[in-house]
C-alpha positions as CSV (number, residue, x, y, z in Angstrom):
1,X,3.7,9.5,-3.8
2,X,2.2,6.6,-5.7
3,X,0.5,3.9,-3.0
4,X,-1.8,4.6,-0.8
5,X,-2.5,2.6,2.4
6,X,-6.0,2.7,4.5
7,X,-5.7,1.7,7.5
8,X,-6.9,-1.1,8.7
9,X,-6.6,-4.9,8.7
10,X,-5.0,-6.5,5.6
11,X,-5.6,-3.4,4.1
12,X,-3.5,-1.1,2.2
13,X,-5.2,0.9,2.4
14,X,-2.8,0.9,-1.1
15,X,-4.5,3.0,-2.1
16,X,-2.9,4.4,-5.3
17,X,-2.3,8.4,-4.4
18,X,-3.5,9.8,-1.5
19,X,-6.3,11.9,-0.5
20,X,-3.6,14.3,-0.2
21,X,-4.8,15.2,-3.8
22,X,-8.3,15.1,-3.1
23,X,-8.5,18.9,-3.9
24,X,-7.8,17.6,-7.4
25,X,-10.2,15.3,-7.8
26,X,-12.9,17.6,-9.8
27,X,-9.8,18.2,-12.4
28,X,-9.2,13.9,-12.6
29,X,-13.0,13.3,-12.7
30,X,-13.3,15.6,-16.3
31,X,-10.6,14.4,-18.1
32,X,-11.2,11.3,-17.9
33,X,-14.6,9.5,-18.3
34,X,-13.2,5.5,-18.9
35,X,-11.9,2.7,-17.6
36,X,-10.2,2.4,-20.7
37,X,-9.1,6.0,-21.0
38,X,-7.9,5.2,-17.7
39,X,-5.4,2.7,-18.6
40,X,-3.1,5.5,-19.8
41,X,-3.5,8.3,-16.7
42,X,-1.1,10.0,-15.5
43,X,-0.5,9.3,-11.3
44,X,0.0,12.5,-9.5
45,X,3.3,12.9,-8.9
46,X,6.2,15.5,-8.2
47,X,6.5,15.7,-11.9
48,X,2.8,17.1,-12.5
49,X,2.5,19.1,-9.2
50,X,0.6,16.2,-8.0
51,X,-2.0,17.6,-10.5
52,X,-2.7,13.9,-11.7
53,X,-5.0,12.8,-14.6
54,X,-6.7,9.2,-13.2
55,X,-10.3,9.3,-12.3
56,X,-11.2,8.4,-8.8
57,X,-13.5,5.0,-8.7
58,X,-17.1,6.2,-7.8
59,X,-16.7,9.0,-10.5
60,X,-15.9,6.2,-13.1
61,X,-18.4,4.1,-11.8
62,X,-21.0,7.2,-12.6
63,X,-19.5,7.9,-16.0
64,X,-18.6,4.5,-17.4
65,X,-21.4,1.8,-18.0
66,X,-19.0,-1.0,-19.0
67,X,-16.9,-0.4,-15.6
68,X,-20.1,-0.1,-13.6
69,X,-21.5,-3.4,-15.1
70,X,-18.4,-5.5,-14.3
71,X,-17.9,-4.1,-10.8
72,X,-21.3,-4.2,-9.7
73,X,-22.1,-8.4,-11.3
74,X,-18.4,-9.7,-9.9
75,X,-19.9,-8.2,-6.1
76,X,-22.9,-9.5,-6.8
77,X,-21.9,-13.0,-7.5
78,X,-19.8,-13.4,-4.3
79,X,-23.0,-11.7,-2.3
80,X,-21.3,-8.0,-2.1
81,X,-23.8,-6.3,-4.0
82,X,-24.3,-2.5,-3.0
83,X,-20.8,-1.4,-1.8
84,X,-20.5,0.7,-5.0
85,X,-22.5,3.5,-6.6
86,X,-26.0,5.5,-4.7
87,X,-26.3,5.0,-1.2
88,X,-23.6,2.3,-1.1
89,X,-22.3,1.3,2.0
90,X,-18.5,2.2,1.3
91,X,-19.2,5.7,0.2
92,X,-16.1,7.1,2.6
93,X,-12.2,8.1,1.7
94,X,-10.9,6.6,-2.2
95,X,-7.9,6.5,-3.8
96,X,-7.9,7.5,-7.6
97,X,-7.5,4.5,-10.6
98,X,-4.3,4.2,-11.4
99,X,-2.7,1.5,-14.0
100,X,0.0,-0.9,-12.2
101,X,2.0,-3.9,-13.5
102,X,1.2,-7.3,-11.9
103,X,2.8,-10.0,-13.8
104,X,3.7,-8.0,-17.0
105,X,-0.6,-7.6,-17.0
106,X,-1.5,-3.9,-16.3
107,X,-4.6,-3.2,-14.2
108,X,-6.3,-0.3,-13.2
109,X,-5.9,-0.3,-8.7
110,X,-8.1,1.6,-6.9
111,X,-9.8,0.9,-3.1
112,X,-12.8,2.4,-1.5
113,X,-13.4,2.1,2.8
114,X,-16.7,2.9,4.7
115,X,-16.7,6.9,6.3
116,X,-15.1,6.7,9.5
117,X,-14.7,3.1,9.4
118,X,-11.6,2.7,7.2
119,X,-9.7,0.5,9.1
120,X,-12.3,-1.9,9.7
121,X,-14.9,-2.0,6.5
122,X,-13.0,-1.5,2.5
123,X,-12.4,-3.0,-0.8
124,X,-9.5,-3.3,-3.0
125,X,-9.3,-4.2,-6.0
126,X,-7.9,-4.5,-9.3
127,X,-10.0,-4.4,-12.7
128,X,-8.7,-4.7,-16.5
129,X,-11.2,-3.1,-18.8
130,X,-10.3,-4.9,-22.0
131,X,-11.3,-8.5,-20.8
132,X,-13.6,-7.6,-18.6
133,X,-12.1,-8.7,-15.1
134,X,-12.4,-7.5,-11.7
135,X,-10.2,-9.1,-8.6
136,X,-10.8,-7.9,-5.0
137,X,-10.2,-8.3,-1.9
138,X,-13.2,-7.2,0.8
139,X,-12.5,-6.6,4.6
140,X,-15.5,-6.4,6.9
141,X,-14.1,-7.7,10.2
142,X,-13.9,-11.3,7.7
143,X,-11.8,-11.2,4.6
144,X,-13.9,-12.0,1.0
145,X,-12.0,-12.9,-2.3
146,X,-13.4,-11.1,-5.7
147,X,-13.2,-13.0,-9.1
148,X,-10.3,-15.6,-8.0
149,X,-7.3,-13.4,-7.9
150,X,-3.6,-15.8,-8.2
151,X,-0.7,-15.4,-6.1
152,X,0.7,-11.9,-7.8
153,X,-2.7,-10.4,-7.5
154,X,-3.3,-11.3,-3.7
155,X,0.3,-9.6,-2.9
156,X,-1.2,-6.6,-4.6
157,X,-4.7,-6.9,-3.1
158,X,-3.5,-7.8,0.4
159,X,-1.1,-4.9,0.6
160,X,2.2,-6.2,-0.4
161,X,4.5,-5.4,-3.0
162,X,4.3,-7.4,-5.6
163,X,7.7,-8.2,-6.0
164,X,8.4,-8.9,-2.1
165,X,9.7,-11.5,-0.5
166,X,8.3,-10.8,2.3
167,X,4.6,-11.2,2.1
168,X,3.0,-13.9,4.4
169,X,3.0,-17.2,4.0
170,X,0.8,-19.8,6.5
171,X,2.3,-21.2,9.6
172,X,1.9,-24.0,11.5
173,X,0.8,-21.7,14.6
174,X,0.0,-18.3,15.6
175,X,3.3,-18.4,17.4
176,X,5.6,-20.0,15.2
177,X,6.5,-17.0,12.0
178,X,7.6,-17.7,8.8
179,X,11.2,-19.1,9.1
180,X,13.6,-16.2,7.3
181,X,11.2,-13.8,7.1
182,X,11.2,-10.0,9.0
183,X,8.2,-12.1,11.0
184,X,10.6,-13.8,12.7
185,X,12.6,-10.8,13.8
186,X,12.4,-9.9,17.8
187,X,11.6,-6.7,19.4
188,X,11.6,-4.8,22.6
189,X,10.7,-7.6,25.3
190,X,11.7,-10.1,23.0
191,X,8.2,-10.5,21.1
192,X,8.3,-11.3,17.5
193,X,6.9,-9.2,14.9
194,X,4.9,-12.4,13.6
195,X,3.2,-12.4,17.1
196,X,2.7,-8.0,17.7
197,X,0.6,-8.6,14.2
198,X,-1.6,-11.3,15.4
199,X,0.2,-14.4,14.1
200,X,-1.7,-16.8,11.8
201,X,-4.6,-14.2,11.8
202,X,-2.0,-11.2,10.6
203,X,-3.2,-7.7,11.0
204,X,-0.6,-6.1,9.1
205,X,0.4,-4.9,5.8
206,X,4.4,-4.6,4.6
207,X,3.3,-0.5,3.2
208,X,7.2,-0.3,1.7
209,X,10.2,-2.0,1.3
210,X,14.2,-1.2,1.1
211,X,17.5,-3.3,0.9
212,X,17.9,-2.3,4.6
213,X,14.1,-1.5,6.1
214,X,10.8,-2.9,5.9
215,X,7.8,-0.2,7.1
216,X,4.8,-2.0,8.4
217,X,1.5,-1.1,9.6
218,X,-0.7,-3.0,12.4
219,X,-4.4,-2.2,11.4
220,X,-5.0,-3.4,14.8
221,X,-3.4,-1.6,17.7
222,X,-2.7,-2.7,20.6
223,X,-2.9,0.8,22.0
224,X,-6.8,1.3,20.8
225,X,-5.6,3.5,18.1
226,X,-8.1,3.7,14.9
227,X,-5.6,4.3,12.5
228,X,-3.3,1.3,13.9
229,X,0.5,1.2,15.1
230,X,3.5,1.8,12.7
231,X,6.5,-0.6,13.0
232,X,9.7,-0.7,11.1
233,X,12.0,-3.8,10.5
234,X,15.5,-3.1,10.3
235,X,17.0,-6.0,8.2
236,X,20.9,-5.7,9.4
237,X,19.8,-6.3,13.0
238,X,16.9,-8.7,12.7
239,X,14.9,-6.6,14.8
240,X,11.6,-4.6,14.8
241,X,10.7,-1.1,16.2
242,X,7.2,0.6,17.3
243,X,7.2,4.2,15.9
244,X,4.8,6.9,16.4
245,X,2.2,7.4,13.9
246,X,1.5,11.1,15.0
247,X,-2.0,10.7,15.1
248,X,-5.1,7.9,15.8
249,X,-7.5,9.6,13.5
250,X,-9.8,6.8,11.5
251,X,-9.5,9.1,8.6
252,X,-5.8,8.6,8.4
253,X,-4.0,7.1,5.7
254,X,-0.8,5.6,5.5
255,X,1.4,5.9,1.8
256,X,4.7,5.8,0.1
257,X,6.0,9.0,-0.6
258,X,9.6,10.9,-1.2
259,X,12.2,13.3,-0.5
260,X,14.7,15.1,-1.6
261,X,12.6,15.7,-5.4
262,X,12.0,11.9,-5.8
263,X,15.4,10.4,-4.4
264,X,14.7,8.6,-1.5
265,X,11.6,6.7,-0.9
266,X,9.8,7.7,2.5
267,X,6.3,6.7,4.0
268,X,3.8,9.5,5.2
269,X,1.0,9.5,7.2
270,X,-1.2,11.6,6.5
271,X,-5.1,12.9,7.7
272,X,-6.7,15.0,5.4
273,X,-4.1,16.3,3.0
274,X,-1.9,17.0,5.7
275,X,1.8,14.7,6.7
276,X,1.6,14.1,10.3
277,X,4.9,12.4,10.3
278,X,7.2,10.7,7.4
279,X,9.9,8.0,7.6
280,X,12.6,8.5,5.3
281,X,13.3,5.1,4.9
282,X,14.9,5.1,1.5
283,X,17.7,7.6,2.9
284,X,18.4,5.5,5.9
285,X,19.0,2.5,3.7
286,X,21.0,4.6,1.8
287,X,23.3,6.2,5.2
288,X,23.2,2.3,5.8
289,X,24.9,0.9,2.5
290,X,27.7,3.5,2.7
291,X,28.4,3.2,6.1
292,X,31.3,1.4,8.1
293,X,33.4,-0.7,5.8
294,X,30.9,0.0,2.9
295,X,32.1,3.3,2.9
296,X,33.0,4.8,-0.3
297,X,36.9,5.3,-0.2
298,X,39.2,7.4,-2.7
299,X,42.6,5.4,-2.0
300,X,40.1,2.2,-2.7
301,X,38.6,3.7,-6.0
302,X,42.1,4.9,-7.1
303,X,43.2,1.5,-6.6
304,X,40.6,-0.4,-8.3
305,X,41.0,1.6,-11.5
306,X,44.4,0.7,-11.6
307,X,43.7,-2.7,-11.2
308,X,41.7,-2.4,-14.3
309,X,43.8,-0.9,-16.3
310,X,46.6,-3.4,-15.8
């Protein structure tokens, strides 16, 4: 379980692991002290017992100088100063530092949200220790750019995956989504997914991403739910479904996760350490490939390979 997602707004929430490890946060915070020592943690994961090395962002921001510095002077020159460190203003849920890929340029990702107020008030961001650079993206009812980020690093920052072709582009109106996109697809009554999420002004975040599926969260319900509403895309029949969330707690958070020991890719919702409901997307997109006349067939693989070997 590797990405985190707050809710709320454009928010992932990404956020890196999950306060599902919280309880290991004392064991994170002592091993490492760094930014740069950082760079090489290790995520929790099924392969450590979720028992994960990377330090959680206010604890590095009390035990790195360097890290402090650069945080607090790239908030301070885009007028953010005093969301970080004593008696900052987003002192609530945080997902640990964890090193990520954008680009082929590793960064240490990490968010932070107000207590309570996740879905409406939280920073992500992205900060590479050796040159000194911090990009974020803050969400306090308005959206506020941190330190220029490109096109890659807004994917990232804005919740999508970086290698998606899904993430959203502008549109002439809030009615009209972007052509060939999952925003286009209907659902029940006929409303497009472009237009449950709020059109130009989009409220939600892709949270993860299969050959068949596409799991999105609404930061903004339409329901009155704090955590937001839950929607999955099904590519093969251009449509889009409402699911339940199992719970409207603001101090719920939405991630990637897996089952079957790391096989299929799933996404949990979670409050507190504890899954309220999972989507096992990965395995239907996997029941989906080998279904119908995708099917795997013996007669067929018998008579490929002796295709081959004529």
């Amino acid at each position: 379980m590797k990405t985190r997602y707050f809710s709320g707004n454009v928010k992932w929430g990404w956020l890196a692991l999950s306060l599902a490890i919280l309880a290991n946060r004392g064991y994170a915070a002592d091993t490492l002290k760094t930014a740069v020592q950082a760079m090489r943690c290790q995520p929790a994961g099924t392969e450590n017992g979720f028992n994960g090395t990377c330090p959680y962002p206010t604890d590095l921001y009390n035990s790195d100088p360097l890290y402090k510095k650069d945080l607090t002077e790239s908030l301070k020159e885009v007028g953010l100063a005093g969301l970080l460190g004593e008696n900052a203003t987003l002192a609530g849920p945080e997902s640990p530092l964890e090193p990520v890929s954008v680009a082929g340029k590793t960064w240490l990702q990490g968010s932070v949200c107000e207590t309570g107020n996740c879905g409406n008030h939280y920073f992500n961001f992205l900060y590479a220790p050796a040159e000194h650079l911090v990009r974020g993206y803050y969400y306090d009812g308005k959206g506020h750019w941190v330190g220029k980020p490109d096109a890659e690093e807004v994917k990232v920052l804005s919740g999508s995956e970086p290698d998606t072709q899904d993430v959203q582009p502008a549109a002439v109106s809030p009615d009209a989504p972007p052509p060939d996109t999952i925003w286009a697809f209907p659902g029940e009554g006929g409303q497009t997914l472009w237009q449950a999420c709020g059109g130009q002004s989009n409220s939600c975040s892709i949270i993860a991403n299969t050959k068949y599926y596409v799991a999105v969260l609404n930061h903004k319900s339409a329901r009155g739910c704090a955590f937001g509403d839950f929607y999955i895309a099904a590519r093969d029949t251009a449509s889009w479904q409402q699911y339940d969330t199992g719970t409207c707690s603001p101090d719920a958070y939405i991630q990637k996760g897996t089952i079957s020991r790391g096989q299929y890719l799933s996404v949990d919702i979670s409050v507190n350490g504890v899954l309220v409901k999972q989507y096992p997307i990965g395995y239907w997109s996997m029941q989906k490939e080998f279904s119908g006349s995708n099917r795997p067939s013996w007669d067929k693989a018998k008579a490929n390979a002796k295709k081959s070997q004529q």
